[in-house]
C-alpha positions as CSV (number, residue, x, y, z in Angstrom):
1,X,-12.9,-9.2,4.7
2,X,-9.6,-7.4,3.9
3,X,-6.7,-9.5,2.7
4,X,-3.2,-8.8,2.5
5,X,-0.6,-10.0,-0.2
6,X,2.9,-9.4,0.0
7,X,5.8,-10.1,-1.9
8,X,9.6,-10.1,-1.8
9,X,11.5,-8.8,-5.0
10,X,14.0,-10.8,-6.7
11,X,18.0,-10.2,-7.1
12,X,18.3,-8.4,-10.5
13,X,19.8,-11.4,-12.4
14,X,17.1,-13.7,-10.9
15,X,14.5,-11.4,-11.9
16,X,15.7,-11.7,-15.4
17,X,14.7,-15.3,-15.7
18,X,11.3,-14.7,-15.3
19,X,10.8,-11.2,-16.3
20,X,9.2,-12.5,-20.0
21,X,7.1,-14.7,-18.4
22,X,5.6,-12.3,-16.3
23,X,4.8,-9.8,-18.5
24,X,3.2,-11.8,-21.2
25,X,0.4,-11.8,-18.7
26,X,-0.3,-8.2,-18.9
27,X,-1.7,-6.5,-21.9
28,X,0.5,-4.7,-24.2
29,X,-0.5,-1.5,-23.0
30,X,1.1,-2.3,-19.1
31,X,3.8,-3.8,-20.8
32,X,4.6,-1.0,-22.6
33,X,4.4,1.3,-19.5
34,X,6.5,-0.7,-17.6
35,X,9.2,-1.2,-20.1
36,X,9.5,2.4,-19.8
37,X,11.8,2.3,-16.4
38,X,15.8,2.3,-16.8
39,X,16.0,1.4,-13.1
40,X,15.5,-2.6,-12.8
41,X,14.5,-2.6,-9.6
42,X,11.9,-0.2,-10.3
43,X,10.6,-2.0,-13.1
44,X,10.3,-5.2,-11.1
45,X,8.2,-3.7,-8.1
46,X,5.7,-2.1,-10.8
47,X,5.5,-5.7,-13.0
48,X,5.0,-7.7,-9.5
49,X,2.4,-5.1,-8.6
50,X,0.1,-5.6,-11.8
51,X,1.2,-9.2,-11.9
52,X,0.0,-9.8,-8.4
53,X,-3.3,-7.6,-8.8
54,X,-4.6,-9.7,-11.7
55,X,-3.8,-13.1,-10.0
56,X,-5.8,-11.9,-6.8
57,X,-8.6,-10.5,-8.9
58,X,-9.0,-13.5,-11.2
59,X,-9.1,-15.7,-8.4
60,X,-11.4,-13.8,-6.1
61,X,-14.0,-12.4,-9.2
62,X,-13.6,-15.2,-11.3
63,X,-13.1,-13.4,-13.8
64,X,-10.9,-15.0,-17.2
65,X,-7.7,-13.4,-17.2
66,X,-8.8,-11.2,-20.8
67,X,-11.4,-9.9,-18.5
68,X,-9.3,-8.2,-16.1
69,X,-8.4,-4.3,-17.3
70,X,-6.7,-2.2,-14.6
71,X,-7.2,1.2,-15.1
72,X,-6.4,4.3,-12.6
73,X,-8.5,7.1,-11.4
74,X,-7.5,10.8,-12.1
75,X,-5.9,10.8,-8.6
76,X,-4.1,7.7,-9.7
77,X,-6.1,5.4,-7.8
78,X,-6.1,1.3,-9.4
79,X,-10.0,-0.4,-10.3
80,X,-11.0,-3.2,-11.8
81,X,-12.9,-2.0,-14.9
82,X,-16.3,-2.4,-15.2
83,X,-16.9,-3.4,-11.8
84,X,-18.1,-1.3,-8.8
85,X,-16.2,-3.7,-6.7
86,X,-14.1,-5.8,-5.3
87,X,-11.2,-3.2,-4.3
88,X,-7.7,-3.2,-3.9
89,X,-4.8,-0.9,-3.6
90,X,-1.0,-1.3,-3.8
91,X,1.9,-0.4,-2.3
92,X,6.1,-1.3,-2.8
93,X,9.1,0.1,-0.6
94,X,12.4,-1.0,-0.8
95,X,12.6,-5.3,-1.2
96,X,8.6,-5.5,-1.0
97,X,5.7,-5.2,-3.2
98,X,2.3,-5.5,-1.1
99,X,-1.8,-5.3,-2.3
100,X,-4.8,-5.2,-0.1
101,X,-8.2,-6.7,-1.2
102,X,-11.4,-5.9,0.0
103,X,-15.2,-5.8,-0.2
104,X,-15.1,-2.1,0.5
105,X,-12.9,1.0,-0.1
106,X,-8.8,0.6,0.7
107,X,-6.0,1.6,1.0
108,X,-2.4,-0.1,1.8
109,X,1.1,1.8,2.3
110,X,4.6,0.2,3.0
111,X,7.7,2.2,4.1
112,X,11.1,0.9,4.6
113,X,12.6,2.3,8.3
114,X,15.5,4.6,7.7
115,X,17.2,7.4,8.8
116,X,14.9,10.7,7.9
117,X,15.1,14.5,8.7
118,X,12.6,14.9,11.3
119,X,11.7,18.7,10.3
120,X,9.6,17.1,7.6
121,X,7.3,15.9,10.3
122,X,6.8,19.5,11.1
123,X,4.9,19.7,7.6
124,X,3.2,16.8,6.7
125,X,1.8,16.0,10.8
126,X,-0.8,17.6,12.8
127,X,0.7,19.4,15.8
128,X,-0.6,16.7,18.0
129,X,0.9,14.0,16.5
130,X,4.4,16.1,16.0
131,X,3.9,17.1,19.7
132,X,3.8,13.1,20.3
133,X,6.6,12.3,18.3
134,X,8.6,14.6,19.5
135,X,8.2,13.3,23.1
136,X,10.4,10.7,22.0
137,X,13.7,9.3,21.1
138,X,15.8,7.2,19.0
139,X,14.4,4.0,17.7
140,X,11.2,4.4,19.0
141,X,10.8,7.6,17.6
142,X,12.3,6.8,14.2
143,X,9.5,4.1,14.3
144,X,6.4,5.8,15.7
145,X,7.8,8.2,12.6
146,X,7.0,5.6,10.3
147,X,3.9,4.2,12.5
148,X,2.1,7.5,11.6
149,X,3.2,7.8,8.2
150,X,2.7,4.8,6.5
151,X,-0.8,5.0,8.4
152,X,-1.8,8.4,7.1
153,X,-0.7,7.2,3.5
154,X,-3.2,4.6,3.7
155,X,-5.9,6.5,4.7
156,X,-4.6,8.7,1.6
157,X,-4.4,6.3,-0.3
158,X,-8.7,4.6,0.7
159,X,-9.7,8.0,0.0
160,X,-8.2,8.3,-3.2
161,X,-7.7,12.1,-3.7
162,X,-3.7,12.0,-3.8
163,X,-2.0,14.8,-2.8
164,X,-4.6,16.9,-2.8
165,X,-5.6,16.6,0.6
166,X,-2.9,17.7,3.0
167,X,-0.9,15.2,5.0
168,X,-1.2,17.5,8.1
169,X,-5.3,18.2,8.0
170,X,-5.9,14.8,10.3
171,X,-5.0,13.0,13.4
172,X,-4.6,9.3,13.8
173,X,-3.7,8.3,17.6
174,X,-2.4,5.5,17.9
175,X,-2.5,3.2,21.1
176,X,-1.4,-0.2,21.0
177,X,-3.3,-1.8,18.0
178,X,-6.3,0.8,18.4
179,X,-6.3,3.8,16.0
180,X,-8.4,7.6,15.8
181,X,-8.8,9.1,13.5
182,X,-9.7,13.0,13.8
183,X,-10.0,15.1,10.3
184,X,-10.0,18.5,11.5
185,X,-12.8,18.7,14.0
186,X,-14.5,15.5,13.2
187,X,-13.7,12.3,14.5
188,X,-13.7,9.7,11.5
189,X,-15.4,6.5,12.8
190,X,-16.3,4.9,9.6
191,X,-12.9,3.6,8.6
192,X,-10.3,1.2,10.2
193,X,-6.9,0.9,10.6
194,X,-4.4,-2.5,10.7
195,X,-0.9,-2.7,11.1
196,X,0.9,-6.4,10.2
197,X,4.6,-7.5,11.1
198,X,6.0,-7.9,7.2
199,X,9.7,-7.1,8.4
200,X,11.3,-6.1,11.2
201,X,12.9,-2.9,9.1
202,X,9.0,-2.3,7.3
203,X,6.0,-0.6,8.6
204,X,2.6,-1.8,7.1
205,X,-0.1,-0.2,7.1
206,X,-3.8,-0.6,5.7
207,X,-7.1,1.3,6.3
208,X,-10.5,0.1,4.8
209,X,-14.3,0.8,5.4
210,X,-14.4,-2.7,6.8
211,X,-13.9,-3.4,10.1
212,X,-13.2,-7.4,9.3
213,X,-9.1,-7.7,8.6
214,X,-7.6,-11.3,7.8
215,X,-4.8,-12.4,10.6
216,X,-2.2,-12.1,8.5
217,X,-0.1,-11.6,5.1
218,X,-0.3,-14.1,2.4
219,X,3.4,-14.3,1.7
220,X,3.4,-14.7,-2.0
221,X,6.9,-16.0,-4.0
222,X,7.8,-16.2,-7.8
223,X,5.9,-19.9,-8.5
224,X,3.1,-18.6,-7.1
225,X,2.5,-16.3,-9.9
């Protein structure tokens, strides 16, 4: 089953109140690297992320906090140490930090809508899906834009091999809440696609080798934590 988590960052001087508290639950080397941003904002949506990912893998592995060592893959892909599963993946845009959890392979992207330079379509989407979104205008347009984007990123993302796969070497049709996917000649059947409603101004996207998706997101907030 694939679960969703999501939550909403803080005002900067609310942050601040909890910001200690939060990272004494991550081991000095994540605290180090996260003390490491000058932008606050920045800084938050990185600490929720870790925070978040060792409060869902605790619960779900039972596994003692100590226990629980995130480390990355050369393509910068997160793992739980010393486990060949469960997975997870996460994601932040704008106000949001989100993670996926699954059984299987995963991947998670969130985009905040906003005004973009449609030319960078041109490179980064197949000709069929360009040829689609070009068939369209304004609003809907702006956010089939980010339909196809944050859906691609997720499949990106399951894979795990960064940007070295090309943005523009697959298809995903989208129709209503069913999804293709074609990677260059081959149609991809093995892996699934789910969009949720997080914010009206958000796309959300996931993609996992499980077919089996929860409902919807598990709206996290600060006491949670």
């Amino acid at each position: 089953m694939v679960e969703v988590f999501a939550i909403r960052i803080m005002e900067d001087r609310d942050f601040e109140a909890f910001r200690e508290k939060l990272l004494e639950r991550l081991p000095e080397s994540s605290r180090q690297k996260i003390n490491k941003f000058k932008n606050l904002p920045d800084l938050q949506r990185s600490l929720l992320g870790e925070v978040i990912a060792r409060r869902v893998l605790i619960e779900k592995t039972a596994t003692p906090g100590q226990g629980i060592i995130i480390k990355k893959s050369k393509k910068g892909k997160p793992y739980l140490a010393g486990h060949s599963n469960p997975y997870f993946n996460i994601s932040h845009s704008g106000n949001y930090v989100v993670l996926a959890f699954a059984d299987e392979e995963v991947g998670i992207d969130v985009e905040k809508i906003r005004p973009i330079n449609y030319r960078v379509a041109k490179r980064f989407y197949s000709k069929a899906e360009f040829t689609e979104l070009n068939e369209m205008e304004g609003q809907e347009k702006l956010e089939f834009f980010f339909d196809l984007w944050t859906l691609k990123e997720s499949y990106l993302k399951l894979l795990g091999k960064g940007l070295t796969k090309s943005l523009s070497s697959f298809t995903i049709n989208k129709s209503g809440s069913v999804f293709r996917l074609r990677d260059g000649k081959t149609e991809i059947k093995s892996v699934f696609f789910k969009q949720y409603l997080l914010d009206t101004q958000y796309k959300l996207s996931v993609c996992s080798l499980a077919p089996n998706f929860m409902d919807e997101i598990n709206v996290l907030n600060i006491s949670d934590l």
